[in-house]
C-alpha positions in Angstrom: 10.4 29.0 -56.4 7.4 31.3 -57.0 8.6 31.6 -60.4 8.0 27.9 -60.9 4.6 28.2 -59.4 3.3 31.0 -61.5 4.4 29.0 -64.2 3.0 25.9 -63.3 -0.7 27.6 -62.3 -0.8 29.8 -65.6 -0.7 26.2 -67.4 -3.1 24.8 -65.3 -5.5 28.3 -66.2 -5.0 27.6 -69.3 -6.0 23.9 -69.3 -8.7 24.7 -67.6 -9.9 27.4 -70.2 -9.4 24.6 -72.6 -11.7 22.0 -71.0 -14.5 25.0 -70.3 -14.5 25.5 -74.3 -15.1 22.5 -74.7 -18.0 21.8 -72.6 -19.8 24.9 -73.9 -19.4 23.5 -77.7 -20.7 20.3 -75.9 -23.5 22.2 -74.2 -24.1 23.6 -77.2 -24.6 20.3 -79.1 -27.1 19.1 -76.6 -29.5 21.9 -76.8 -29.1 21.4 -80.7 -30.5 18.0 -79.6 -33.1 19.5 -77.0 -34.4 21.9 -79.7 -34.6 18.9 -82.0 -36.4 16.6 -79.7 -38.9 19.4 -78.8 -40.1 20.0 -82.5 -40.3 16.2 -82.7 -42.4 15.6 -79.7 -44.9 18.5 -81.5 -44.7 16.4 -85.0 -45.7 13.0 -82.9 -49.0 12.1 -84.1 -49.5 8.8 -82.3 -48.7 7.6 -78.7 -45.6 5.3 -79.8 -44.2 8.8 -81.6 -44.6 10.7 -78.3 -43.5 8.2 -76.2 -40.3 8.3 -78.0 -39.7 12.1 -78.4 -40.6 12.5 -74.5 -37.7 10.1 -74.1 -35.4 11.6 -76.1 -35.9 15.2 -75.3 -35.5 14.0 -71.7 -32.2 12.3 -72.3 -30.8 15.8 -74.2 -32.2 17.8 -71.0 -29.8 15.7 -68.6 -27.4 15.7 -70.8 -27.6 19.8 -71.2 -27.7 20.0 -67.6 -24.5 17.9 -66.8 -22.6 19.6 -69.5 -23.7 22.7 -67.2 -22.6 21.5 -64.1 -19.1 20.6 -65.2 -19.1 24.3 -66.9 -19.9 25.6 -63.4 -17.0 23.5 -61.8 -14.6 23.9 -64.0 -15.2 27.9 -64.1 -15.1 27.8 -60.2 -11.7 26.1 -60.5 -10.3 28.1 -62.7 -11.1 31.3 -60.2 -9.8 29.7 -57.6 -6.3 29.0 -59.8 -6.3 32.5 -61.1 -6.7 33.7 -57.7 -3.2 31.5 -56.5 -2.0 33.0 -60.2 -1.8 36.3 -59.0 -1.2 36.1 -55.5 2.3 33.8 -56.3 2.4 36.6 -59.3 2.7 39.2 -56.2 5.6 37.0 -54.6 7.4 36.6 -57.3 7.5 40.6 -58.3 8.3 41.0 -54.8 11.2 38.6 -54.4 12.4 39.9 -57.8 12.3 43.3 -56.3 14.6 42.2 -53.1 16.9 40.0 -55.7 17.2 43.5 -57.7 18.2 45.5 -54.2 20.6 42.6 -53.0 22.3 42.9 -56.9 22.8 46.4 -56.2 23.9 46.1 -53.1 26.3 43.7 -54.0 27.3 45.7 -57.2 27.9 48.7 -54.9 30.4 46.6 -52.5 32.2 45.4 -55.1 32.5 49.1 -56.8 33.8 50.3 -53.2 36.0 47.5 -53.2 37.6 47.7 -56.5 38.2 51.7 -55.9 40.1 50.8 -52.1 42.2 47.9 -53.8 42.7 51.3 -56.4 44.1 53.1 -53.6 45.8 51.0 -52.1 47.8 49.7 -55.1 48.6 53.7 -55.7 49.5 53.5 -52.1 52.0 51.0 -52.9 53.1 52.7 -56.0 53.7 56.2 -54.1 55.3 54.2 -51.3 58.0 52.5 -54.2 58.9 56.1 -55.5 59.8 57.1 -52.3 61.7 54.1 -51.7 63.5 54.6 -54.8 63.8 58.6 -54.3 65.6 57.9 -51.1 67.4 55.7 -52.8 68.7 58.0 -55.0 69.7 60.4 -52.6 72.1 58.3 -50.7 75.5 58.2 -51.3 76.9 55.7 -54.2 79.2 54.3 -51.5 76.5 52.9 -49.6 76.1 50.5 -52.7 79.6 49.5 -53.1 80.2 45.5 -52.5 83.4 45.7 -50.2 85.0 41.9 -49.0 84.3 41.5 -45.4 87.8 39.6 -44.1 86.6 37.4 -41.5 88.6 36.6 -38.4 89.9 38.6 -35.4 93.2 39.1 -33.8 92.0 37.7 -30.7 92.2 34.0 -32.3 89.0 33.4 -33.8 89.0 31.3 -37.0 90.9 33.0 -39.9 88.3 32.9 -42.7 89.6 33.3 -46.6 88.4 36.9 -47.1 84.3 36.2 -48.4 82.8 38.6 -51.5 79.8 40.1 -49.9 77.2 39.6 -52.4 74.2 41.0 -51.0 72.9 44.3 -49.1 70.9 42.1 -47.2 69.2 38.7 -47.0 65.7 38.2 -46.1 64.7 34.9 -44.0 60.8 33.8 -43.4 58.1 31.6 -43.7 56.3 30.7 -46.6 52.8 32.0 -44.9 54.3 35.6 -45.0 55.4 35.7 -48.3 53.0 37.9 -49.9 54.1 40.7 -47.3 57.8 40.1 -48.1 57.7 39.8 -52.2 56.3 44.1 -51.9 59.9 44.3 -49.3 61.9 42.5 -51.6 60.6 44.3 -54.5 61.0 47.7 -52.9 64.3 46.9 -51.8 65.7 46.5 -54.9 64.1 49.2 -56.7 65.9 51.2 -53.9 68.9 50.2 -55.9 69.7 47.4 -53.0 71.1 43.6 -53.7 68.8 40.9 -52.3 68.8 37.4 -51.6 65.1 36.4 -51.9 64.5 33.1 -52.8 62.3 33.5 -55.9 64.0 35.8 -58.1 65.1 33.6 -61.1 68.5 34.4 -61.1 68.8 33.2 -57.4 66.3 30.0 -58.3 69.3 29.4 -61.5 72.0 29.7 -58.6 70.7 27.5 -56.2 69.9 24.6 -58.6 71.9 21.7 -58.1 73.4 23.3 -55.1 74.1 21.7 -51.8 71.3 24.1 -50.2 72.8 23.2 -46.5 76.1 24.6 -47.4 75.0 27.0 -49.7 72.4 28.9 -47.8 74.7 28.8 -44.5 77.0 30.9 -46.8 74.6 33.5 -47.8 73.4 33.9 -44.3 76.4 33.7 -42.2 79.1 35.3 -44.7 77.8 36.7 -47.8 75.4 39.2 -46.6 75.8 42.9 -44.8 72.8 42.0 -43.3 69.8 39.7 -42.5 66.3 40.6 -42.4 64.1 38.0 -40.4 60.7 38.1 -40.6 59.7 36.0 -37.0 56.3 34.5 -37.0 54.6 31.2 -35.3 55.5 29.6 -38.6 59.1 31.0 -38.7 59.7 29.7 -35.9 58.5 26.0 -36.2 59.9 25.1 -40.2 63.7 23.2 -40.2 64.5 25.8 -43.6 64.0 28.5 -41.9 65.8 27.3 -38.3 68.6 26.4 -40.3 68.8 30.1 -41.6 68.2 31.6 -38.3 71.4 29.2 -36.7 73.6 30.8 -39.8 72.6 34.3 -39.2 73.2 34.2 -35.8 76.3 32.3 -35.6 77.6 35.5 -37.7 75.5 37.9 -35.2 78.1 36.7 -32.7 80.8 38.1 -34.8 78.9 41.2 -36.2 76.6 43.6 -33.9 72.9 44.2 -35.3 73.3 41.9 -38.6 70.3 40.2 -37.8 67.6 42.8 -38.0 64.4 41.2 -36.4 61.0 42.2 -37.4 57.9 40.2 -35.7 54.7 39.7 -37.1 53.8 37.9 -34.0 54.7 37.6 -30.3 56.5 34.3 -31.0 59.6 33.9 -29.0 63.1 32.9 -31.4 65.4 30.6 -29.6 69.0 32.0 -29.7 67.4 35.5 -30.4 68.3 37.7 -27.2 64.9 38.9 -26.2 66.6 42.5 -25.4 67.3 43.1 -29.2 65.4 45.3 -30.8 62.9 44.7 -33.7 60.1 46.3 -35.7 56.5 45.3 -35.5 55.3 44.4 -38.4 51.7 44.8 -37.4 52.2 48.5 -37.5 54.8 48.7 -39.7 54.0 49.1 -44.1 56.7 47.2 -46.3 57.7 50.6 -47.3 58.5 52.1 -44.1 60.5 49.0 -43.6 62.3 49.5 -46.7 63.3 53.1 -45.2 64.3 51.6 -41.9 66.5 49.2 -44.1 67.9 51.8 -46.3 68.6 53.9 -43.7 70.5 50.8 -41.7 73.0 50.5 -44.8 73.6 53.8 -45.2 74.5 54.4 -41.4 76.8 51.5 -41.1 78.7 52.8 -43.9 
């Protein structure tokens, strides 16, 4: 704004300078004249001559004295405009000044917040080679894919025996999946199998699948355990109840396959409230990938 208004005044000043220089060079004409009527009126040597050169040395007076007048408004003006020149001159250097101060404190914020997302991404980084030096501790057993013969004595259904293809399976809503990509990653630089739905070799499998059939297979047969992530939104999609009704139908079979961990308060129907689970609010994706590495390797 005040930018525009210096601008705008400073061509107005200069107009104005314009139309002053040109009333002096007409100012200056007419006292040409006045000088020039004067030395004619003392030439006149009858009454008709000095009758005339009275007139027109009269005539070159008013018109001196108007070009005057206009010279003394137009000067006036231009004080006055100079004046507004410079005070919106002041504004201007002042708001540039604040504009500067507000850059820097911006620049500043985003410096500190470039150097936290630093840390925190060597957080993250720190956190995955701990993940995958526990990893590398545990016994090569705990990574062995043994068949899981399903079926009791006590006359249960007598499932074919079922390859186990995955450590464990990981079941949540979309909203949360930015927390549970850094689990799944971690997880399986652990040295862990995971069923997370966008790894491309997992996208490849399901293709053209019955998804119904298929993903009531991975969560109620082919995995040693499930990892659900409950949240308002888990709890309201039709994907993810349909998951939740497969890994619990196996929960009745096998104690603590379903491994709750809540980033809300939501209540799970069919979950018994008395299990236990892991708050996510508190919890990092890495501690959780201890917790899960540390599940697999007690159950053996």
């Amino acid at each position: 704004m005040y930018q525009g208004q210096v601008r705008r005044l400073s061509d107005d000043i200069a107009g104005l300078r314009r139309k002053v220089a040109d009333e002096r060079k007409r100012l200056a004409d007419a006292n040409g004249k006045t000088m020039r009527a004067v030395q004619s009126l003392d030439r006149a040597s009858s009454v008709t001559q000095l009758s005339s050169a009275g007139r027109d040395l009269e005539r070159c007076q008013k018109a001196a004295a108007g070009h005057e007048s206009k010279i003394a408004d137009l000067e006036k003006a231009l004080t006055k405009k100079e004046r507004d020149r410079d005070s919106a001159q002041k504004n201007l250097d002042r708001a540039l000044a604040e504009q500067q101060k507000r850059d820097e404190r911006e620049a500043a914020k985003r410096r500190a917040d470039a150097e936290r997302r630093h840390k925190e991404d060597l957080a993250r980084v720190r956190e995955l080679e701990q993940a995958q030096r526990s990893a590398a501790a545990l016994p090569a057993a705990l990574f062995a894919r043994p068949a899981r013969e399903s079926g009791t004595a006590s006359g249960t259904t007598d499932r074919s025996r079922v390859e186990v293809a995955y450590d464990v399976c990981l079941s949540f809503a979309g909203e949360q999946r930015d927390y549970v990509e850094m689990v799944a990653g971690q997880l399986k630089a652990a040295g862990l199998t995971v069923f997370y739905d966008q790894d491309e070799e997992i996208a490849a499998t399901m293709w053209g699948k019955d998804l119904g059939e298929f993903l009531d297979q991975i969560y109620r047969e082919a995995s040693r355990f499930c990892l659900m992530f409950i949240s308002e939104a888990y709890a309201a999609k039709s994907w993810t109840r349909h998951e939740r009704r497969s890994a619990l139908a196996r929960a009745l079979e096998q104690d603590e396959y379903v491994l709750p961990a809540r980033f809300d308060d939501t209540e799970l129907p069919g979950l018994r409230p008395t299990v236990a689970y892991l708050d996510l609010r508190e919890v990092a994706p890495a501690t959780l990938v201890r917790f899960v590495v540390e599940k697999l390797r007690t159950a053996g």
